[in-house]
N, C-alpha and C positions, 0 to 999 in steps of 0.2 A: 599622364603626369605633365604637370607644366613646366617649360621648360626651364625656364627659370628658377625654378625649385631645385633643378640640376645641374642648370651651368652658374648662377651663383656662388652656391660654398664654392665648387671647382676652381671659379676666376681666383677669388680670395685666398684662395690655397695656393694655389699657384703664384699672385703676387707676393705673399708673405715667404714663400719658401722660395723662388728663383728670380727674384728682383737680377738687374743686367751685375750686379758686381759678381754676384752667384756664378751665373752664367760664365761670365769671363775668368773666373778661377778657376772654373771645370775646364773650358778649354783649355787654360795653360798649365794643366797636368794636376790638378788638386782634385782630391778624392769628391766621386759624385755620390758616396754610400748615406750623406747626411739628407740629401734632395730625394734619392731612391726611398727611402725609409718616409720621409714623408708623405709621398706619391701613394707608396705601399699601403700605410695606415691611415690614408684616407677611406679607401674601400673603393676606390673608381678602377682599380684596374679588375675589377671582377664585372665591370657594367653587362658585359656581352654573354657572358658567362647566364648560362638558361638555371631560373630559378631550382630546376629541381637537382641541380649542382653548386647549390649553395651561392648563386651568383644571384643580380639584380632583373636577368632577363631583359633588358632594353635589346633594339636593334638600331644599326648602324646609321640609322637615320636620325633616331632618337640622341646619339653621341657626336655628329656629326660640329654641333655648335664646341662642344669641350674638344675637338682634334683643332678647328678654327683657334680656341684659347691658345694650344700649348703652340704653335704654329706663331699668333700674334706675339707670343713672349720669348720664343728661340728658346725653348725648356732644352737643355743640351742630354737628354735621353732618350731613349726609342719607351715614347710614353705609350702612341698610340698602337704601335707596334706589338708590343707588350700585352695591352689589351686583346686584339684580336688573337693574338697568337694561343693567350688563355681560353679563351671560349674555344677556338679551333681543339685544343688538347681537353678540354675539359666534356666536351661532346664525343669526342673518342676516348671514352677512360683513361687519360694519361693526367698521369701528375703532371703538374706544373712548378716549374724550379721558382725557386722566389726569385733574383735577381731580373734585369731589364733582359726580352730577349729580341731579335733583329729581325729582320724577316729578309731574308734573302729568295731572291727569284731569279740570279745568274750569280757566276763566279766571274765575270768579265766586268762587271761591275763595280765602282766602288760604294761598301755599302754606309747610308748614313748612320750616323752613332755608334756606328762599329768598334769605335776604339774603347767606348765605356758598356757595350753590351756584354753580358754576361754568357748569354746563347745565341741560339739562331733555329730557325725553323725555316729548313731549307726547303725548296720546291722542287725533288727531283726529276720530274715530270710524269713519277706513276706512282708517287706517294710522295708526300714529307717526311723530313726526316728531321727530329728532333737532337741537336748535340750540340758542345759547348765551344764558343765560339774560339776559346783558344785552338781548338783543333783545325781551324783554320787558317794560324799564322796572321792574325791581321797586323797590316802595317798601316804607315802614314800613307796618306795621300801626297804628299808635299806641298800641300794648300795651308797656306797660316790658318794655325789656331783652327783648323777644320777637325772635325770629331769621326768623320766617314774616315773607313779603313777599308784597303784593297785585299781580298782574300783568297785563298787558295786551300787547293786539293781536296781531299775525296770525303764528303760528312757522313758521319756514321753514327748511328742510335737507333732510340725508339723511331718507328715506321706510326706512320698516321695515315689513314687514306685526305688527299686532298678534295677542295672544293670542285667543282665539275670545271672550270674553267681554269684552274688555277690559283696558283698565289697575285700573281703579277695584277691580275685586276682590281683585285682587292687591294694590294698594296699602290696600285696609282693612284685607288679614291684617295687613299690615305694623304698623298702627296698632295693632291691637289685640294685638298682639304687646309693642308698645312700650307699651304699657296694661299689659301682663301683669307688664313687668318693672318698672315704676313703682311698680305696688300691691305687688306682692313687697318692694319695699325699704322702703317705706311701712310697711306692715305689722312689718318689721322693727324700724324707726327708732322706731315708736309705741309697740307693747309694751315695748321699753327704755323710752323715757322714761316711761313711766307706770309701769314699776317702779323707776326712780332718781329721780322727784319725789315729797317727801316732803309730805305736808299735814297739821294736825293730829298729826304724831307717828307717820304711817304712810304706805308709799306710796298715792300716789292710786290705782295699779291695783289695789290689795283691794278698790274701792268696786264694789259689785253694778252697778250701773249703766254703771260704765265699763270693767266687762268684758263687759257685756252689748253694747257698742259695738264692742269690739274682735274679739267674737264676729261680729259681723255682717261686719266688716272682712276677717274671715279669711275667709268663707263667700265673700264677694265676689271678694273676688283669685285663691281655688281657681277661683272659677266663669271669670273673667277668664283662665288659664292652661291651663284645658280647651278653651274655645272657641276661643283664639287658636290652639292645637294641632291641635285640631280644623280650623279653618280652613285651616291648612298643611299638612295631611297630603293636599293633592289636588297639590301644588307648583304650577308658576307658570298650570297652569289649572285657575283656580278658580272651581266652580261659583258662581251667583248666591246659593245659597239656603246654599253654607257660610261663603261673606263675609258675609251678610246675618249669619248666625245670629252668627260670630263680632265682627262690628263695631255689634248689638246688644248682645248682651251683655258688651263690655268700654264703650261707650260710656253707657252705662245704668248701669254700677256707678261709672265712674272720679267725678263729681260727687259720688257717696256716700262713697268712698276718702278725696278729697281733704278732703271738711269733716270728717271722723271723724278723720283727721291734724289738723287744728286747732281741733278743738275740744278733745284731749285735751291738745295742746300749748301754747295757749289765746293769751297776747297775745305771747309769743317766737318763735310759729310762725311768723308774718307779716311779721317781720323781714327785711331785706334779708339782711343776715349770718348769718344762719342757711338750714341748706342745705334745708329744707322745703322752700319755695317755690320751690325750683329744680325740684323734682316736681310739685308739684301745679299749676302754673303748666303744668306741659307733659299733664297730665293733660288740663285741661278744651281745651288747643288739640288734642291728638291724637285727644279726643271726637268736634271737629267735623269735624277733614279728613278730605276723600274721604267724606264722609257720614255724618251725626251719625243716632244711635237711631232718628231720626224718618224719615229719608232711605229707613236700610234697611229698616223693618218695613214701607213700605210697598212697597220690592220683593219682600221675603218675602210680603207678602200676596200681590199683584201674580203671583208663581210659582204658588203654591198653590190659587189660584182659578181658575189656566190649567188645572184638571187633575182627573177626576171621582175618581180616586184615592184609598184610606183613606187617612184622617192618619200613622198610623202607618208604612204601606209607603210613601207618599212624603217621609216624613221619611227611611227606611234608605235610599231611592234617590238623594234628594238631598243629603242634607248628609253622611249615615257612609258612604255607598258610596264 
């Protein structure tokens, strides 16, 4: 299938249904059931879902551009979440609840979109466990207008066997997917403005310096979009050392991403009413869930000192094979 054939309708659906006023109503406590319905009646959250369970059978490579959309638009649901978590349940005979569900891989965590999730498929480290997410008690974070909720106590339900490595791998692609398509728009939004803000009698983007910024920005977000690719091309078993590599290097640029967007954009960035901070805001929280720069390098370390192997052949064997 070409891709395009699939992340088209998707973009278009997504911009008609989660334009930023969307977005910012759901944050500030207005019902998300009219954007869930549309997501739902698209037919995209069955993508992963294996044909012969009534689903579309792609893999996680294949979806990989549509996690970049909903990432570039700050879609305030656990969209891609939702997806995976389908297929995960629909390859072990379990129903799938309709609403959005989270995917949790700690309880020390706070999880994203947790406050408008409907479930969670938790990771308990010798099965998943399907159950609803009020059984968790979520609460705010105390971060404005942030949609992640902090959770607690003991999840109980349907039992699923999990993927060999876990949840957590799969769910950093995710992140750093949704990394990939933040900085993309980023990236977009900034070089505009620095060519349509005039200073002195010229746009500010002629200034040596603050292309040399923007230069860095681009370099960043490529790097961001290879990784996360990179990361998805094993689908939903994913080795340690290609989440590692890809949930350092999007979590490692996004904090560089995000002040480069406002420093160029300067005191309007920071504005509520302006759509900036609707990104970069999800930048630095998508950095830390499921484990921040620091988290993974020390499993990547952790891999690669399990192993007398050249650098180089265990790099082709773990992370590009």
């Amino acid at each position: 299938m070409d891709i395009n054939e699939l992340l088209e309708p998707f973009v278009r659906m997504l911009d008609a249904a989660a334009p930023p006023a969307v977005v910012r109503a759901i944050e500030h406590g207005g019902s998300a059931a009219a954007l869930w319905d549309e997501i739902a009646q698209s037919g995209f959250l069955d993508a992963l879902v294996a044909e012969e369970y009534g689903g579309a059978g792609l893999s996680l490579a294949d979806i990989e551009p549509l996690i970049e959309a909903l990432g570039a638009r700050a879609v305030p649901l656990p969209v891609a979440e939702t997806i995976v978590a389908r297929a995960l349940l629909a390859s072990a005979g379990v129903a799938a609840p309709d609403g959005p569900i989270a995917l949790v891989t700690s309880l020390a965590q706070p999880v994203p979109c947790g406050l408008v999730a409907q479930a969670v498929l938790f990771d308990r480290g010798d099965a998943l466990v399907l159950c609803e997410m009020a059984q968790l008690s979520p609460e705010q974070t105390g971060v404005t207008n942030s949609l992640a909720a902090r959770i607690s106590g003991n999840p109980e339900g349907q039992t699923l066997p999990r993927p060999g490595t876990g949840l957590r791998p799969i769910a950093a692609v995710l992140r750093a997917a949704l990394i990939a398509g933040a900085a993309a728009r980023l990236c977009d939004v900034t070089t505009a403005y620095a060519s349509e803000r005039v200073q002195f009698g010229k746009p500010i983007g002629r200034q040596q310096s603050l292309q040399q910024m923007l230069a860095v920005m681009a370099e960043d977000m490529i790097a961001c979009r290879i990784a996360a690719q990179l990361g998805a091309s094993h689908g939903l078993e994913v080795p340690l050392a290609a989440a590692a590599t890809a949930k350092i290097t999007t979590s490692s640029a996004a904090p560089r991403i995000a002040a480069t967007a406002h420093a160029v954009h300067g005191a309007i960035g920071i504005s509520e009413e302006y759509d900036l901070q609707l990104l970069t805001r999800r930048l630095h929280e998508w950095r830390m869930a499921d484990g921040s720069e620091g988290y993974w390098s020390r499993v990547l370390g952790q891999q690669r000192l399990a192993t007398t192997a050249m650098s180089v052949d265990w790099i082709r064997q773990n992370v590009f094979a």
